[in-house]
N, C-alpha and C positions, 0 to 999 in steps of 0.2 A: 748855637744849637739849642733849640727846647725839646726836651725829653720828658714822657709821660712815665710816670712810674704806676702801678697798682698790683695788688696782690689776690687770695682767695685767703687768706688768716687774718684779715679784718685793717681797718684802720690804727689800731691801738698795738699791732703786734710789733714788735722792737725789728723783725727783719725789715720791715717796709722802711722804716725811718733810719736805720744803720744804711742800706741800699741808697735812699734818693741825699744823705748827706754826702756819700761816697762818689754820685752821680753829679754835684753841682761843683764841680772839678772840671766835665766837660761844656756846660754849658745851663740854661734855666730849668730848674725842676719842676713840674706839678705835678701832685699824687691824688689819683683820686680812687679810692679804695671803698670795700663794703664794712658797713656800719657794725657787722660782725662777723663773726667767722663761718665760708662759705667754703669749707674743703668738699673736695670730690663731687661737685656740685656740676661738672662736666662746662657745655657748652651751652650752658638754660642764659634762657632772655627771658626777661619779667615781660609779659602783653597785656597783663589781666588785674594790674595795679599800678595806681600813680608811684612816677621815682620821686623821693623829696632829698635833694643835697645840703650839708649843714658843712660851710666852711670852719674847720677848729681851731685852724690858725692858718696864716698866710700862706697860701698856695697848696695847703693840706686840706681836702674834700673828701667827708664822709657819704657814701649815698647807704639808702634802703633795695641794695638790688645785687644781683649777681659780679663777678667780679667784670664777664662781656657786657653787661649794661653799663658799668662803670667806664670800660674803654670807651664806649658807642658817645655817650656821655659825656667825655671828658675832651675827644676827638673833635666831634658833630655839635657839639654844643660849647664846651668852655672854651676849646681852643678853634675854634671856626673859624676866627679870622686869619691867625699864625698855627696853623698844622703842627703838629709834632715833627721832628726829625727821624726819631727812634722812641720805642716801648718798649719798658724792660720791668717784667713783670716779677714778681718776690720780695725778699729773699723766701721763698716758702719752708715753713718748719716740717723737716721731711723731705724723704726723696720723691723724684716724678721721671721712675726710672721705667723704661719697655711698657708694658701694654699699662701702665699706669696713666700716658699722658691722655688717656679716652676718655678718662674720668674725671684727671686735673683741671681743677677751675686758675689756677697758676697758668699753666701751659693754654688755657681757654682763651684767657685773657691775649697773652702772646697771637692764637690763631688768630682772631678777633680784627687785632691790629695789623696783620696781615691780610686780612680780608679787604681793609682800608686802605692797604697800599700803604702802609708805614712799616720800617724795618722793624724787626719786635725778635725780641728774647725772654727766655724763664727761665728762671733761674732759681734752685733749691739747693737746699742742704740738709744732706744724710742725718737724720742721726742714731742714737737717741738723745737726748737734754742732757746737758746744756749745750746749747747751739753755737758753733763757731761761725757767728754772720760778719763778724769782722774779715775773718779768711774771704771768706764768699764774694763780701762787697768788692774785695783788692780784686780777684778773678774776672767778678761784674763786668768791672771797671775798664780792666785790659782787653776782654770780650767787647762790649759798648764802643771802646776807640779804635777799635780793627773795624767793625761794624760801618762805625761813621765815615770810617775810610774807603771802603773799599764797597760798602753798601752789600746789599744781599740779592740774589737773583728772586725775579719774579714768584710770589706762593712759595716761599720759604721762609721758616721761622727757624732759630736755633732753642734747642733744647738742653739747660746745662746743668749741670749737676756737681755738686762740692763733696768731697769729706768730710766729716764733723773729725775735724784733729787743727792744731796747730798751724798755721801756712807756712812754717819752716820744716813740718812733718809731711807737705802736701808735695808728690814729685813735678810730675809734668800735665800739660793740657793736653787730652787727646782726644781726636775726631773723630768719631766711632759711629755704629749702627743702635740701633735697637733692640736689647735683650728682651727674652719674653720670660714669664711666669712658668711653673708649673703647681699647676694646682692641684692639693690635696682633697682624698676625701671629706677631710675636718674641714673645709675654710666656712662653713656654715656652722655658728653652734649654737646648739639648744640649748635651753635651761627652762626651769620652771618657775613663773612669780609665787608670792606669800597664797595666791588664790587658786592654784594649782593648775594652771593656763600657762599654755607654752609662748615663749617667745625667742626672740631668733638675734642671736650678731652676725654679720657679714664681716669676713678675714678677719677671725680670732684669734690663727696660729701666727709662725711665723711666717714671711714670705718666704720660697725656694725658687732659684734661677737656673736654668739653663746654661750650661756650664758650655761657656763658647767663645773663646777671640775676639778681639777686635767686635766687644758690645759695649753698652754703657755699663753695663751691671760689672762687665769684667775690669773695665778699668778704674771705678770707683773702689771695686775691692782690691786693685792696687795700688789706691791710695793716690791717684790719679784725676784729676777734673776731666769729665766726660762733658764735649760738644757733640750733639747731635742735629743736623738738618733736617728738617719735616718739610714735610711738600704737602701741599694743601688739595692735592687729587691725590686720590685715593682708587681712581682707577688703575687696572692693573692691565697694562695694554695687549699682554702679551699673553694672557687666557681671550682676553675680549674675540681678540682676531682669533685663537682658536674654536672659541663656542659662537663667532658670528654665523655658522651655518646651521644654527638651531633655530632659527629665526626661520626657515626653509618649512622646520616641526611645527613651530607654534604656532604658524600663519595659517 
């Protein structure tokens, strides 16, 4: 089996490299990852700048581009002649729980490789610091060989999410939906520089979840590893067919 590893917390970050040593168990690794840290960087493609790739060591490629360039990259270019099997993108530092995956360059990476018609998984871990990537990688691990077994239906990625605790503290895997946010009127805050000019952070506070069953959010704070399925349409069929007679208005 050859398996692509990449992440959006750069080449240097210890979850990439705890993950694809965890991963050459199943079969040949290569990682090819950004030359720095691209959190929350979404689904961006670099169009408007050359990529340059610097090999650091054997099978380990740093690019100058987003974590989806680095799949596109790694895919279409390194592995062109022997396709990957599976992509399994992380360990990412932090969670990429409910409406967070819109923005995840972790989870990006994963749609990416989906797009390409390869299985693909993301994979993150809660925290705050210190990071338990060793837990995560074993979880990975088990995730990645059901994967290759059993393969994934057509436009679907898994979404996974770890505990930051112990793996003897971690209960069960479970399959879950997607939690969403509720956001505060604080998640924007101001402050004033030395020059008395405003300037601005985006989600300063804490995050607050939706307190609901059978989510990701809900089973993480059970102490639980959350899988979640994403489907790469985004249509929602069952408004479509109800506003198809507006088309009657707008014509």
């Amino acid at each position: 089996m050859k398996i692509l590893v990449s992440n959006d917390d750069g080449i240097h970050s210890p979850g990439i490299h705890i993950l694809a040593e965890a991963l050459k168990e199943l079969g040949e690794v290569s990682v090819v990852a950004p030359d720095r840290e691209r959190n929350a960087v979404g689904h961006a493609l670099t169009l408007h700048k050359p990529l340059r790739a610097e090999e650091i060591k054997k099978k380990y490629f740093s690019l100058n581009g987003t974590p989806t360039d680095c799949i596109n990259w790694g895919v279409l270019h390194l592995m062109m002649k022997s396709p990957p099997d599976l992509i399994v993108s992380g360990i990412n530092k932090g969670a990429n729980l409910g409406d967070d995956v819109t923005y995840s360059g972790t989870v990006s990476a994963a749609i990416e490789g989906t797009l390409l018609g390869i299985p693909s998984i993301a994979v993150s871990q809660l925290g705050p610091p210190p990071y338990e990537f060793k837990a995560a990688s074993v979880f990975a691990v088990k995730i990645a060989k059901q994967v290759l077994s059993e393969g994934l239906p057509k436009d679907i990625l898994l979404n996974v999410n770890v505990p930051n605790l112990p793996i003897e503290k971690i209960r069960k895997i479970k399959l879950v939906s997607l939690g969403r946010r509720v956001y505060e009127d604080n998640a924007i805050i101001e402050k004033v520089d030395p020059r008395g000019r405003k300037y601005y952070w985006i989600g300063g506070t804490s995050i607050l979840w939706e307190d609901k069953p059978g989510t990701d959010n809900d089973a993480v704070k059970g102490h639980h590893v959350s899988v979640t399925p994403l489907h790469l349409d985004l249509t929602h069929y069952g408004v479509l067919k109800k506003i198809k007679k507006w088309e009657k208005v707008l014509n």
